[in-house]
matplotlib code that plots the C-alpha trace (Angstrom):
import matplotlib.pyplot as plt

x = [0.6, -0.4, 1.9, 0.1, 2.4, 4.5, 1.2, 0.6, 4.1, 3.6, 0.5, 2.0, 4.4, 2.2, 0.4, 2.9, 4.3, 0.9, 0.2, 4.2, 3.3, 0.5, 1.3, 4.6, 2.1, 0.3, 3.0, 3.3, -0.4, -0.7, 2.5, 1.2, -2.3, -1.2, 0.9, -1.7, -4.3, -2.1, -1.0, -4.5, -5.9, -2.7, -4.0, -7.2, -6.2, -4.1, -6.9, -9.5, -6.8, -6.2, -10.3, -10.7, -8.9, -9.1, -10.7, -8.2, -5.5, -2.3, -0.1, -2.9, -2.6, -5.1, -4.7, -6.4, -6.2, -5.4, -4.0, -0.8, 1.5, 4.6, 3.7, 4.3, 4.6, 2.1, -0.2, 0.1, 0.1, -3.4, -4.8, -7.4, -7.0, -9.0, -8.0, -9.6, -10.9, -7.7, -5.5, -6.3, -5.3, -2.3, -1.2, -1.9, 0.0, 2.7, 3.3, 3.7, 3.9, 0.1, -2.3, -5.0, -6.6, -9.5, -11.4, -14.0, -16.4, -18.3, -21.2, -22.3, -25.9, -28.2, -31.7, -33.1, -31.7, -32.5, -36.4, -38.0, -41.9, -42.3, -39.0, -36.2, -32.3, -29.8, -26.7, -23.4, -23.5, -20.2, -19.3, -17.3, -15.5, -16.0, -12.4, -13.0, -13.8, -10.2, -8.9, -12.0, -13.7, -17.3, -18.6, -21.7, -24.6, -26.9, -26.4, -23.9, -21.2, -20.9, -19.7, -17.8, -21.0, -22.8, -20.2, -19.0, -23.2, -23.6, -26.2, -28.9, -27.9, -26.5, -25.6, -26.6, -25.3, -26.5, -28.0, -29.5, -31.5, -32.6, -33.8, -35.3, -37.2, -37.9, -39.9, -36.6, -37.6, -35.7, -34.8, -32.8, -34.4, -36.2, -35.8, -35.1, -34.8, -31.2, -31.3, -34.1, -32.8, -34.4, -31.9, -32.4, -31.1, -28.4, -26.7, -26.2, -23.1, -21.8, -18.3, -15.1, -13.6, -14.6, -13.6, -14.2, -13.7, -16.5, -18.3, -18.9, -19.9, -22.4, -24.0, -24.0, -25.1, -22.9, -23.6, -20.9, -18.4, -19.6, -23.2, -22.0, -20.5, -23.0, -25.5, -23.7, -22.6, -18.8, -17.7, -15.2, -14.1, -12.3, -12.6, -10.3, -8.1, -7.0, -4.2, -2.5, 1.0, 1.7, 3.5, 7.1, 6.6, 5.9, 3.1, 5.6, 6.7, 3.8, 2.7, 5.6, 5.5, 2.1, 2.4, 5.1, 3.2, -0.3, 2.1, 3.3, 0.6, -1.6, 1.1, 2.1, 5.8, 7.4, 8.8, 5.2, 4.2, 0.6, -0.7, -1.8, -2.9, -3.1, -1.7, -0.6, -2.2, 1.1, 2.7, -0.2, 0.7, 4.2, 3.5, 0.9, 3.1, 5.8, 3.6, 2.4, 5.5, 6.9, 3.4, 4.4, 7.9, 6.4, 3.7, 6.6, 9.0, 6.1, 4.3, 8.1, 8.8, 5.8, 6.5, 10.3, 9.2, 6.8, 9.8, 12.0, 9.6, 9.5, 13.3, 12.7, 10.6, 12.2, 15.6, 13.4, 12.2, 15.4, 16.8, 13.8, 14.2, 17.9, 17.8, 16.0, 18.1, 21.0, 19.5, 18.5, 21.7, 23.9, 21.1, 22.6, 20.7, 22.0, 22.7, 19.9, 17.3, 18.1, 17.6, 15.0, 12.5, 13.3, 13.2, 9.9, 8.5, 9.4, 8.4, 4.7, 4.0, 5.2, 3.4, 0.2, -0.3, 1.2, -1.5, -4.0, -3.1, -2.9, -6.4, -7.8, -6.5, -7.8, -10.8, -11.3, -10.5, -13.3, -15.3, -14.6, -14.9, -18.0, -20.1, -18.1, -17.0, -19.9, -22.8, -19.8, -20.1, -16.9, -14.8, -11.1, -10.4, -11.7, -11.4, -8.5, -7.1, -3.6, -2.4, -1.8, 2.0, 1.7, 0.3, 2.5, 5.4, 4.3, 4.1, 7.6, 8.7, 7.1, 7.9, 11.9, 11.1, 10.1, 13.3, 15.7, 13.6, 14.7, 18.2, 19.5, 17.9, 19.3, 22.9, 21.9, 20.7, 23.4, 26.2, 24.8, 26.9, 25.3, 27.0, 26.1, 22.6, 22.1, 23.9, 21.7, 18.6]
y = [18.5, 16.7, 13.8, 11.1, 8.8, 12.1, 12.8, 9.0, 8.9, 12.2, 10.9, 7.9, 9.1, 11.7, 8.8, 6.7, 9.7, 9.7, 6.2, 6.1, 9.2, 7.9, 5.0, 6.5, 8.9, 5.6, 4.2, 7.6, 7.8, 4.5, 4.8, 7.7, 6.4, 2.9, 4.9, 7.6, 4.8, 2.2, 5.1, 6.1, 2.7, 2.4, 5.1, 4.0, 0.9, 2.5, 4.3, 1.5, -0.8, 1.8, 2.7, -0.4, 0.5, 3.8, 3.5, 1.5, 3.1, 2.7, 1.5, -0.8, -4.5, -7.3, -10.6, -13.7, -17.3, -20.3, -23.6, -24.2, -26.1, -27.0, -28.3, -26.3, -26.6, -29.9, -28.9, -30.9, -29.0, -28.9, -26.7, -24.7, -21.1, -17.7, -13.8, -12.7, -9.5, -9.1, -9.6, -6.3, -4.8, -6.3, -5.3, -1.9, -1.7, -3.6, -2.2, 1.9, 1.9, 1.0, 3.5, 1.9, -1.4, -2.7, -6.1, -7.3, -10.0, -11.4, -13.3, -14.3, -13.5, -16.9, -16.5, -13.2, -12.5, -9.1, -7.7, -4.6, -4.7, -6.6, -6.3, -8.9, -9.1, -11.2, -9.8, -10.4, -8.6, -7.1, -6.6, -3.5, -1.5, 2.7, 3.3, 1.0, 3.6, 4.9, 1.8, 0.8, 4.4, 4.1, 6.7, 7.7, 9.2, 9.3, 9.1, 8.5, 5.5, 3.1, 4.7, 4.4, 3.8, 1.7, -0.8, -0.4, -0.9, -3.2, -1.8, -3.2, -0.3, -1.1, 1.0, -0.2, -0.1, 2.0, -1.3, -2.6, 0.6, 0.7, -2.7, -2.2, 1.3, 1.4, 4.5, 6.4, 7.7, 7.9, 5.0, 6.4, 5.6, 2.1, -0.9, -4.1, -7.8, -9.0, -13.0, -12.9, -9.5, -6.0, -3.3, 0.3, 2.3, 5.0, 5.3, 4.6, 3.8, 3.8, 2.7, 4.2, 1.2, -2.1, -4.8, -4.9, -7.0, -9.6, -7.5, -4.8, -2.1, -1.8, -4.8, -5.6, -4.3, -3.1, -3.8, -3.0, -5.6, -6.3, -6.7, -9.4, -11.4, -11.4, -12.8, -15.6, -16.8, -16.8, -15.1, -12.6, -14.0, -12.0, -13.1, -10.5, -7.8, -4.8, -2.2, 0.9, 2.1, 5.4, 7.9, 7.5, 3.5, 0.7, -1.5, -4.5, -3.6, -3.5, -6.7, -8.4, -7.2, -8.0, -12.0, -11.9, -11.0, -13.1, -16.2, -16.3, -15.0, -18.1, -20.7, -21.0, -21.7, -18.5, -20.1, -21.4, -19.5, -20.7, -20.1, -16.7, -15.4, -11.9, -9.5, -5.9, -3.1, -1.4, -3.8, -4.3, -0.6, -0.5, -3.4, -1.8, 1.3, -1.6, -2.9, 0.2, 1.2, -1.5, -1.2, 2.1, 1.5, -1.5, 1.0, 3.4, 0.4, -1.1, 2.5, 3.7, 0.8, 1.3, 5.2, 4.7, 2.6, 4.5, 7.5, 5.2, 4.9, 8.8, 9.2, 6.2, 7.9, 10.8, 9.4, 8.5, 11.5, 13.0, 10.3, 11.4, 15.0, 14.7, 16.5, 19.2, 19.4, 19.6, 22.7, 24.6, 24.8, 25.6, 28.2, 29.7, 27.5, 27.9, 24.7, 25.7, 26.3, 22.9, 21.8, 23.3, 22.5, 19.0, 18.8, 21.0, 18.3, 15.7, 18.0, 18.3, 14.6, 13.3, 16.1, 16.2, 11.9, 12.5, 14.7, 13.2, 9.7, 11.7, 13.4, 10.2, 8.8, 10.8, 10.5, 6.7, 7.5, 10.0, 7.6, 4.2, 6.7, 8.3, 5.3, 2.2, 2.1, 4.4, 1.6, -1.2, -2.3, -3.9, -2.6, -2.3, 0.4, 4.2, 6.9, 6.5, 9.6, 11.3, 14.2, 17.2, 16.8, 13.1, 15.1, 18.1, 15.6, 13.6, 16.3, 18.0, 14.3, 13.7, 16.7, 16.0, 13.0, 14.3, 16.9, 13.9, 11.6, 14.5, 14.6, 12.1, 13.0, 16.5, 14.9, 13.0, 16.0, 18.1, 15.9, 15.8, 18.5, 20.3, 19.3, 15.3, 15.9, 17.6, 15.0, 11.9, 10.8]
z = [-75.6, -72.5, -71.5, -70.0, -68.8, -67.2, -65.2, -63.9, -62.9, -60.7, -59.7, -58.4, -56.9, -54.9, -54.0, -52.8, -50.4, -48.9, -48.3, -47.0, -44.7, -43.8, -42.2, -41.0, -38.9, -38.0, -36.4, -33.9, -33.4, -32.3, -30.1, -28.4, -28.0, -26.3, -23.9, -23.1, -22.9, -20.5, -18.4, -17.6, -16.6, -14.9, -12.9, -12.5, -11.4, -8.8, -7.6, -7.5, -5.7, -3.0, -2.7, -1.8, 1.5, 1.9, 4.8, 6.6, 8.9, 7.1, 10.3, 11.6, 12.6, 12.8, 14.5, 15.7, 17.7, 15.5, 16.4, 17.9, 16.2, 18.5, 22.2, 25.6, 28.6, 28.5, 26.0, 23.2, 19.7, 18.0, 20.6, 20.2, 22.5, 22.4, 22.9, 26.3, 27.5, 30.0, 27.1, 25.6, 28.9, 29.1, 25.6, 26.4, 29.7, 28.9, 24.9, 25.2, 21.1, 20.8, 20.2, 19.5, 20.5, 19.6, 19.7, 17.3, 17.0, 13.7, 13.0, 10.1, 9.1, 9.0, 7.2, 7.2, 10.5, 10.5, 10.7, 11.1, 10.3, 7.3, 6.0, 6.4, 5.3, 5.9, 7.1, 9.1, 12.5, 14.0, 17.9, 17.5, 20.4, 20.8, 19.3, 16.0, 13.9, 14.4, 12.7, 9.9, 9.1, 9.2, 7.0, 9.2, 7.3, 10.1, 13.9, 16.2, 16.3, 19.3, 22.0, 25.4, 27.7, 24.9, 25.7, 29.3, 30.2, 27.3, 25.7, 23.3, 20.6, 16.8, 13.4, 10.7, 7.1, 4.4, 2.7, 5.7, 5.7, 2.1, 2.5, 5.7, 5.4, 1.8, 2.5, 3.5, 6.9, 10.1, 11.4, 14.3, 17.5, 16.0, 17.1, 14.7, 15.6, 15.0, 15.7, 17.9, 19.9, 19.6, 18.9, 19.3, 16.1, 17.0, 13.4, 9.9, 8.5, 4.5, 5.0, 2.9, 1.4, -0.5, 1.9, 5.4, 8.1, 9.3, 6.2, 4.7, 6.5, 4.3, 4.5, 8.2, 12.0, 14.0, 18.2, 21.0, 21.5, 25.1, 24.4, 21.4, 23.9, 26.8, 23.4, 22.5, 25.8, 25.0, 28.1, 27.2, 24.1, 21.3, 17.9, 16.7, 17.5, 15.8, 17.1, 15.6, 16.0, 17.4, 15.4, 14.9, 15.5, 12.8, 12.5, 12.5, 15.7, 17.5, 15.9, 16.5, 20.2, 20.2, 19.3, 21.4, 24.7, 22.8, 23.2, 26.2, 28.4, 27.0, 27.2, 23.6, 22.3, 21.4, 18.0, 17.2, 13.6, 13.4, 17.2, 15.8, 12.4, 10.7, 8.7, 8.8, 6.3, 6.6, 4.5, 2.0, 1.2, 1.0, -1.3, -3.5, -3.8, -5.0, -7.6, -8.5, -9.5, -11.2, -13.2, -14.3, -15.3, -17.6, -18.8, -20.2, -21.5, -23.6, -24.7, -25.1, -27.1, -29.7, -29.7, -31.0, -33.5, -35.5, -34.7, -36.2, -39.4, -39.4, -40.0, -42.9, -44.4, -44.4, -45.9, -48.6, -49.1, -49.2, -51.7, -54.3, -54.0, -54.5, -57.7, -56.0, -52.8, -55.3, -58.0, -54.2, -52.8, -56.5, -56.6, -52.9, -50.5, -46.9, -45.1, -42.3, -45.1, -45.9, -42.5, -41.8, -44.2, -43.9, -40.1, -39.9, -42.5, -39.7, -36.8, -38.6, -39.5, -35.8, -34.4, -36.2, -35.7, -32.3, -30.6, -32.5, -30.4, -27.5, -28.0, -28.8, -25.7, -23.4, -25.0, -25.2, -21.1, -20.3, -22.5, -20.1, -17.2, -17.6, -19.4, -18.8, -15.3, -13.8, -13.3, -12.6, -9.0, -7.3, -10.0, -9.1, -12.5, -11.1, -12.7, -15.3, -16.7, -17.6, -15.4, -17.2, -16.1, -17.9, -21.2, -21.1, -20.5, -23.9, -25.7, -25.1, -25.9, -28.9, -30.4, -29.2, -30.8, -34.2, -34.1, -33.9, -36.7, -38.8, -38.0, -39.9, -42.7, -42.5, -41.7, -45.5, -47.0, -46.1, -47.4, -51.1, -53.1, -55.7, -58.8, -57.7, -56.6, -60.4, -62.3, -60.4, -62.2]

ax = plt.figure().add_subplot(projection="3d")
ax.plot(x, y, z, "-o")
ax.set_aspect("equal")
plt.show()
């Protein structure tokens, strides 16, 4: 005769296993997904961060006049002073540890500034020297870049950035050999220039024109006037060294008190590395605490529910072994039950993560301009890594409730209800 209430109380208890299972696997699924997830756009932060300068020599300096703040030698503090042309020579006579030198001179664009035909912009223009491009890479797409006789004969030649040129020639011919008016001046076309990373200095490259250095100068009447300079170290030297040595001679060929820390401004990309690569790892390591932290946990709910498990099927743990049940038949149907359920929610989280990733990547981030977050994916090293965890993991959630299991004797486990 069929027993009704035996078959809801089965039922129930079926039920309650799954539900308990369930959101035991829950628990691993969403541990694994968080830390597949954060590790990615950790990734693609890294990666968008370090774009961003790509393009920038890695043991380059950049420096300019400022105020002075102490007095010297009569000059009162306050003082207003400018690099010179003969300061650049003087650096690289008297400082073997440069490489490269190289002045540069901005201008901000006024009013559509820039005309060609009917079209106008308005974009910065840059006074760059032959030997720039070996500090700020310029990405050429067409052309040539500045070179050695543009500046020594000052030429009336620019480069122009990829925008200027979409802007300028919508019809997407040549514009090499043109001429367009850059505040009142014609300028003869010699290139086209992209640019590598996502800042820039006096602009992006871009975004701007590019003339010779020389020619800048003799147009705004300056004399030899140097709004900034920009220097590399040679190999087997530091940037800080050479910018040290550098402020060094700057101060005391212009009259400016050797202890005086505002005469000259700058900073060195050398150290915006080191301390990206900083950050970047201490990112990571928080990345793996946190993701760590919500993986142990629903580990932690794994071996729970297991000891549960075992405590109901006490009876039967108890019948199997006075039957001849070997300890390790024991163990190992209990820990293979663990091994499945961390498993199975494990690489479910870790599919979906990657996932959700090639999702952002290919329809989120794409069309974003300016964006600091590129590409963010897992290595396959970070995935096989996970894996081999997570399945360590789910082995050791089963342990204890082996250890349990193990310790019942037969005639107990029969005699409990």
């Amino acid at each position: 005769m069929f027993d009704l209430d035996r078959f809801n109380e089965i039922w129930v208890t079926i039920t309650r296993n799954k539900v308990r299972s369930l959101l035991t696997g829950f628990g691993v699924f969403w541990g694994i997904f968080m830390l597949v997830v954060m590790m990615g756009a950790g990734t693609g932060l890294q990666k968008g961060m370090m774009d961003g300068i790509e393009g920038f020599a890695t043991n380059s300096c950049f420096m300019g006049a400022g105020q002075t703040s102490l007095p010297y030698k009569g000059f009162q503090k306050g003082r207003q002073w400018n690099i010179h042309n003969r300061d650049v020579d003087i650096l690289l006579r008297e400082i073997p540890e440069i490489d490269v030198v190289s002045p540069l001179l901005t201008q901000w664009g006024g009013k559509d500034n820039v005309v060609y035909g009917d079209n106008v912009g308005s974009y910065s223009v840059r006074g760059l020297n032959s030997n720039y491009d070996r500090i700020e890479k310029q990405g050429l797409t067409q052309g040539r870049f500045i070179n050695e006789i543009d500046v020594l004969q000052k030429r009336k030649v620019c480069v122009i950035g990829t925008k200027v040129y979409e802007e300028l020639f919508p019809s997407n011919g040549s514009p090499i050999g043109k001429y367009i008016r850059v505040n009142g001046i014609y300028y003869q076309i010699i290139g086209v220039a992209d640019g590598v990373a996502n800042v820039s200095l006096g602009g992006r490259v871009s975004e701007s024109v590019a003339i010779p250095f020389t020619t800048m100068q003799q147009v705004l009447n300056q004399g030899d006037v140097i709004h900034l300079l920009t220097a590399t170290a040679k190999r087997g030297y530091s940037a800080k060294q050479v910018e040290d040595k550098m402020k060094e001679l700057l101060k005391l060929n212009n009259n400016i008190d050797p202890n005086d820390q505002q005469a000259i401004w700058g900073f060195n990309m050398e150290e915006q590395f080191k301390m990206f690569d900083f950050l970047f790892i201490g990112i990571t390591i928080l990345i793996w605490i946190v993701g760590s932290g919500t993986l142990i946990a629903g580990i932690v709910g794994v071996s729970n529910i297991m000891l549960v498990t075992v405590k109901e099927r006490t009876k039967e743990i108890g019948v199997r072994r006075a039957l001849g049940a070997k300890p390790r038949t024991i163990m190992s149907q209990i820990m293979s039950e663990s091994l499945v359920l961390t498993a199975f929610a494990g690489l479910l989280g870790l599919s979906l993560g990657v996932f959700v990733l090639y999702l952002a990547d290919t329809y989120w981030l794409q069309d974003a301009e300016n964006m600091y977050l590129k590409e963010p994916m897992v290595s396959f090293g970070i995935a096989v890594s996970s894996t081999i965890i997570l399945l360590i993991c789910g082995l050791l959630s089963g342990a204890i409730p082996t250890m349990r299991a193990l310790q019942i004797k037969a005639i107990d486990a029969i005699r409990e209800e």
